[in-house]
C-alpha positions as CSV (number, residue, x, y, z in Angstrom):
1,X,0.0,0.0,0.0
2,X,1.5,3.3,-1.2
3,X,1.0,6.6,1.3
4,X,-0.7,8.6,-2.0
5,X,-3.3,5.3,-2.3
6,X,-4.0,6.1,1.5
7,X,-4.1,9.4,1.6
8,X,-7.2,9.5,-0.8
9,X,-9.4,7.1,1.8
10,X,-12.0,8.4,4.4
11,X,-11.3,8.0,7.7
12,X,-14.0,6.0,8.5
13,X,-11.9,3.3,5.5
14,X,-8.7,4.1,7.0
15,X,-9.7,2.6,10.5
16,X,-11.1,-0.2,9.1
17,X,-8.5,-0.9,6.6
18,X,-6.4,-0.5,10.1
19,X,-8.1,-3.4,12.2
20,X,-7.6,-5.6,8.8
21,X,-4.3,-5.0,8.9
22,X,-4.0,-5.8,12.5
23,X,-5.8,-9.3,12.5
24,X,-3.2,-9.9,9.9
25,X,-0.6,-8.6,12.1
26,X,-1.6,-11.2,14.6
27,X,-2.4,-14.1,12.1
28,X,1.3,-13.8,11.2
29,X,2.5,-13.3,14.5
30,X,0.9,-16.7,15.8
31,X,1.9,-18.4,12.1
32,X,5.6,-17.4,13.3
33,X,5.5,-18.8,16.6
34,X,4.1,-22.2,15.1
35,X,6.7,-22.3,12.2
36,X,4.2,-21.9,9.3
37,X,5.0,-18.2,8.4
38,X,6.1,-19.1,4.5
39,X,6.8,-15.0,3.7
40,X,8.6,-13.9,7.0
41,X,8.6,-10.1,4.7
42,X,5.2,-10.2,5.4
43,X,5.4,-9.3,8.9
44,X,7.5,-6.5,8.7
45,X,4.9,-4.9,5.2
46,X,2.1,-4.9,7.6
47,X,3.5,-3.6,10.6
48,X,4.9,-0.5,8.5
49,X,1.5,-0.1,6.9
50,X,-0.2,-0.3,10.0
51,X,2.3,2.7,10.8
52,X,1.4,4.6,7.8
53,X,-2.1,4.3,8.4
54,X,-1.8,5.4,12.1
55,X,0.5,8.8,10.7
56,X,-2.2,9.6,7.8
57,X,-5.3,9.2,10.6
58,X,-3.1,11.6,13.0
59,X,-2.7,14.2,10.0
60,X,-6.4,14.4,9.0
61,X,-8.6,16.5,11.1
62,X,-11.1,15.0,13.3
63,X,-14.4,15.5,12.7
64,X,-16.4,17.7,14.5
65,X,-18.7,17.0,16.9
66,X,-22.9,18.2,16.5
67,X,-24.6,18.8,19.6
């Protein structure tokens, strides 16, 4: 996932694309610990993509709140 391709989602996608990437984060962490992780790169795309994600949902502003 390239920063340009996630700068152009809502943030409403960009939290959910988030908790995908997390369940993968922990799919692969437990696939590691059992010695079936076949693509040990993996790992390390999805845990810098969860990064991205968290820096582009920082930038953005937050929506505001109706009383």
């Amino acid at each position: 996932m390239k920063a340009s391709e996630t700068r152009g989602m809502t943030p409403d996608q960009l939290t959910d694309r988030l908790a995908e990437l997390k369940r993968e984060q922990f799919n692969l962490r437990v696939q590691q610990a059992t010695g079936q992780l076949e693509k040990p790169s993996r790992r390390r795309q999805v845990r810098r993509d969860i990064a991205r994600i968290k820096t582009i949902l920082g930038e953005k502003p937050a929506p505001k709140a109706t009383a």
